[in-house]
PyMOL CGO cylinders between C-alpha atoms (Angstrom):
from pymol import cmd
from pymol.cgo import CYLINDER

trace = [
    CYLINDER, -4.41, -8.64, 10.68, -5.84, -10.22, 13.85, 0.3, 1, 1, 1, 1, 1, 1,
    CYLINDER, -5.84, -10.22, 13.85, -9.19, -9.59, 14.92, 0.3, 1, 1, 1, 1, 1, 1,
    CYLINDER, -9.19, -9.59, 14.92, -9.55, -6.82, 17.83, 0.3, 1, 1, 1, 1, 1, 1,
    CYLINDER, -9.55, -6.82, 17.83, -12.93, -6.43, 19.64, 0.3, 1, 1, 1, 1, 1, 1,
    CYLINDER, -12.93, -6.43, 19.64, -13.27, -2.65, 19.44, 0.3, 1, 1, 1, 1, 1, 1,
    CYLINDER, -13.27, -2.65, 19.44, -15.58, -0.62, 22.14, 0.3, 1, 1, 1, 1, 1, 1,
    CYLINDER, -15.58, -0.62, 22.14, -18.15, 1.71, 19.31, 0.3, 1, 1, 1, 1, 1, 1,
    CYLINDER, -18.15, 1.71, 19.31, -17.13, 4.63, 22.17, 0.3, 1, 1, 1, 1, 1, 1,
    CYLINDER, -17.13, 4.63, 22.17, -13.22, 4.28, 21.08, 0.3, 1, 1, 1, 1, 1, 1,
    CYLINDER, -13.22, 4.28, 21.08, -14.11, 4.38, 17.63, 0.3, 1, 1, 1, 1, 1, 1,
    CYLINDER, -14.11, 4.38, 17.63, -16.56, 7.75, 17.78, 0.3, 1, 1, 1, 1, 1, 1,
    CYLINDER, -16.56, 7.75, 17.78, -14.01, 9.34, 20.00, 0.3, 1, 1, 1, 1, 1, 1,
    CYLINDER, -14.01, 9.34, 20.00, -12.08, 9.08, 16.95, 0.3, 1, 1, 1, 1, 1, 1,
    CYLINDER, -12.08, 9.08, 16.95, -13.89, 10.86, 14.36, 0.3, 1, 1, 1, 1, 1, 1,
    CYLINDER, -13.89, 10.86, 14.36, -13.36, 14.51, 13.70, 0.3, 1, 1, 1, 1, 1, 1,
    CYLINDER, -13.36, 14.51, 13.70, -15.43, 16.74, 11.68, 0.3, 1, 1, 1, 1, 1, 1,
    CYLINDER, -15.43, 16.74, 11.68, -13.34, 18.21, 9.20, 0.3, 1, 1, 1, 1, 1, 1,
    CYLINDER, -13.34, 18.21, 9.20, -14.34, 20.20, 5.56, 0.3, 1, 1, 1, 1, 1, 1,
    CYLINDER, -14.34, 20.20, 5.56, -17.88, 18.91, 6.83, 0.3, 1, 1, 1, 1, 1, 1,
    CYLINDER, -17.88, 18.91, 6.83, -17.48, 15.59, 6.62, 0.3, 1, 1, 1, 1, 1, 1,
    CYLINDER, -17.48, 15.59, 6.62, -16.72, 12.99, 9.50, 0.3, 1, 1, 1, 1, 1, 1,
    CYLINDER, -16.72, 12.99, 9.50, -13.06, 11.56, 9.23, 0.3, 1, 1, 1, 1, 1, 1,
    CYLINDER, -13.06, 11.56, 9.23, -10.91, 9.36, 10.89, 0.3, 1, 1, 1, 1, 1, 1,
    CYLINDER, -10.91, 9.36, 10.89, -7.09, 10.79, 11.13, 0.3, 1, 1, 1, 1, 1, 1,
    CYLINDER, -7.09, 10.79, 11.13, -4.52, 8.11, 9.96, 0.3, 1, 1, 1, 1, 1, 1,
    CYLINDER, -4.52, 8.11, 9.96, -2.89, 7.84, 12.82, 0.3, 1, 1, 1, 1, 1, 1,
    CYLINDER, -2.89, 7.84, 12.82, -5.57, 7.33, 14.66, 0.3, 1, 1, 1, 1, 1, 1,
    CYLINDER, -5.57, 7.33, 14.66, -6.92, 3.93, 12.34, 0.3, 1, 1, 1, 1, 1, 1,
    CYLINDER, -6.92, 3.93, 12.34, -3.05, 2.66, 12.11, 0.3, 1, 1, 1, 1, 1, 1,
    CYLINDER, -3.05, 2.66, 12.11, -3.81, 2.98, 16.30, 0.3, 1, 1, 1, 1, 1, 1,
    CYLINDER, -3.81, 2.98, 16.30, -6.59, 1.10, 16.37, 0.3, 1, 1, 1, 1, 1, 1,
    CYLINDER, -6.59, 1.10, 16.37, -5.36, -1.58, 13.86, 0.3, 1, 1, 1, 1, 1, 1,
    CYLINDER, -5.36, -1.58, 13.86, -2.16, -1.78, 15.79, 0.3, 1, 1, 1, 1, 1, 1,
    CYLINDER, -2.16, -1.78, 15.79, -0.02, -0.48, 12.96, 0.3, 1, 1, 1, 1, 1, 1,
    CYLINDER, -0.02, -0.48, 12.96, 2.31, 2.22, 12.33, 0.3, 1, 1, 1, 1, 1, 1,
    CYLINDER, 2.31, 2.22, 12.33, 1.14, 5.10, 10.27, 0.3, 1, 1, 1, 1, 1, 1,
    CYLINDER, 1.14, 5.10, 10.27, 3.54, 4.83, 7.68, 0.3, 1, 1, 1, 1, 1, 1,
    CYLINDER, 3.54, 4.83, 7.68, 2.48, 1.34, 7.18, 0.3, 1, 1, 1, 1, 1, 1,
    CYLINDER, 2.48, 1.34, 7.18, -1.25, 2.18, 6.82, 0.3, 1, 1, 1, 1, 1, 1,
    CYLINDER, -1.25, 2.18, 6.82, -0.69, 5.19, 4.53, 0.3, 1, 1, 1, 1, 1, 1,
    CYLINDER, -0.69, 5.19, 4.53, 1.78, 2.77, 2.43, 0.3, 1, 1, 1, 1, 1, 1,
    CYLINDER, 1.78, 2.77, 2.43, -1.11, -0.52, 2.32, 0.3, 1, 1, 1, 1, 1, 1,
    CYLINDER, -1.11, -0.52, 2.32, -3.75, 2.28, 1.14, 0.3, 1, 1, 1, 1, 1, 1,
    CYLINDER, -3.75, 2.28, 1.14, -1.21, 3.73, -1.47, 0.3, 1, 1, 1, 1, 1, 1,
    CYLINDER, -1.21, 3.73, -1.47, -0.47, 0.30, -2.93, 0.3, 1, 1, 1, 1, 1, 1,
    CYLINDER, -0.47, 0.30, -2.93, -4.19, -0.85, -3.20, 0.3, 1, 1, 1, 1, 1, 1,
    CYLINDER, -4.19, -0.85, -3.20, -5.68, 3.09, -3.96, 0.3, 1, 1, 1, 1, 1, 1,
    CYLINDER, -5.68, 3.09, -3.96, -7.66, 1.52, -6.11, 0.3, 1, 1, 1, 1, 1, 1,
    CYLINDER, -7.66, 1.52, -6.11, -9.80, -0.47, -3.49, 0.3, 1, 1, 1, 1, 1, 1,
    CYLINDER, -9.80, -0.47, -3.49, -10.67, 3.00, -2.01, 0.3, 1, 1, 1, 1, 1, 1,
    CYLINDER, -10.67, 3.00, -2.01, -13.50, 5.02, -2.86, 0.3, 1, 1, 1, 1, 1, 1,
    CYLINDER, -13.50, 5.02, -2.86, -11.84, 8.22, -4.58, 0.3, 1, 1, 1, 1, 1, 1,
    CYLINDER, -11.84, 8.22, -4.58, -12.39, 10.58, -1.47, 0.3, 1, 1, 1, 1, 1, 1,
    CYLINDER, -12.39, 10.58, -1.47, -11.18, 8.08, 1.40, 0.3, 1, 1, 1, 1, 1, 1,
    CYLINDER, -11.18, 8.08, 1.40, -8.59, 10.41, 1.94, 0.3, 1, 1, 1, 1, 1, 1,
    CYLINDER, -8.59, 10.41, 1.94, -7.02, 13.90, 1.99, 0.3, 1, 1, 1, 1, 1, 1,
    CYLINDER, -7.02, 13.90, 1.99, -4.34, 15.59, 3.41, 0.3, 1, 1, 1, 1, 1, 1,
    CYLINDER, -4.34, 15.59, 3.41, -4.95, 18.26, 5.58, 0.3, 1, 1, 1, 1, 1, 1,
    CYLINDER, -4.95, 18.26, 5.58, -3.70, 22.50, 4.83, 0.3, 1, 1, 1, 1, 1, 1,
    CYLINDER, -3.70, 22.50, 4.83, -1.79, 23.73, 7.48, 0.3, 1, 1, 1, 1, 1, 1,
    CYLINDER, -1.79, 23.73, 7.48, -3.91, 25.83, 9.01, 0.3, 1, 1, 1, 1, 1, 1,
    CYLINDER, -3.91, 25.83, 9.01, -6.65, 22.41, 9.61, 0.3, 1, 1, 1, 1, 1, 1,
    CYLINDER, -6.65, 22.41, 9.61, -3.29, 20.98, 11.35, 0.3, 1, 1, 1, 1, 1, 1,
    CYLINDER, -3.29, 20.98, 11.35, -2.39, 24.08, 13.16, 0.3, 1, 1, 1, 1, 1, 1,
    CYLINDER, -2.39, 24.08, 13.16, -6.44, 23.88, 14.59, 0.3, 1, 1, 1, 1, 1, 1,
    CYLINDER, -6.44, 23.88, 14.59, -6.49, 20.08, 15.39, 0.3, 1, 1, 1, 1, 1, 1,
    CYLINDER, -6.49, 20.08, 15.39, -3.01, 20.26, 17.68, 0.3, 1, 1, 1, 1, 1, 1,
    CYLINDER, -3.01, 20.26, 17.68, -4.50, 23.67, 19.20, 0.3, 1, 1, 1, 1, 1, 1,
    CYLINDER, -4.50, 23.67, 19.20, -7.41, 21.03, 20.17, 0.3, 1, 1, 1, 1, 1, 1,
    CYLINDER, -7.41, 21.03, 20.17, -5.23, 19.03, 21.80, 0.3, 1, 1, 1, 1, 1, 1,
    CYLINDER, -5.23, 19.03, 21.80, -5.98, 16.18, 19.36, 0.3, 1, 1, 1, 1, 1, 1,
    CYLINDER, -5.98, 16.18, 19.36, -2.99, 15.33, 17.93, 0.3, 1, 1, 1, 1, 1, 1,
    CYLINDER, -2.99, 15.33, 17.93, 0.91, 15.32, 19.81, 0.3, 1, 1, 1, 1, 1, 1,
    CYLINDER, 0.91, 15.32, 19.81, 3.40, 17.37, 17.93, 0.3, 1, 1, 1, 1, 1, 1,
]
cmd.load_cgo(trace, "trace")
């Protein structure tokens, strides 16, 4: 991947607080690495093992339903 100068503000508006813990949605890292999602999720399945075991999660429905009520994520 090429390097990208990132502004810290870009990145922070980023983070959610979800189940407590600060998280980044994948969508919004595949954004900011200039990647698709289904590219991102598909480099962190094939090297899972490079990943601390609680990088990610997948969110109920209802944590869904309550981000795009937010207005954080498009439908």
């Amino acid at each position: 991947m090429k390097e990208k100068n990132v502004e810290d503000g870009v990145v922070i508006s980023k983070i959610r607080l979800i189940r407590g813990k600060k998280v980044m949605l994948d969508a919004d890292l595949a954004e900011l690495y200039e990647v698709e999602t289904r590219v991102l999720n598909q480099q962190v399945k094939r090297n899972i093992g490079r990943f601390p075991e609680d990088f990610m999660f997948h969110l109920t429905k209802k944590e869904f339903s309550d981000l795009k009520s937010q207005n954080v994520m498009s439908s």
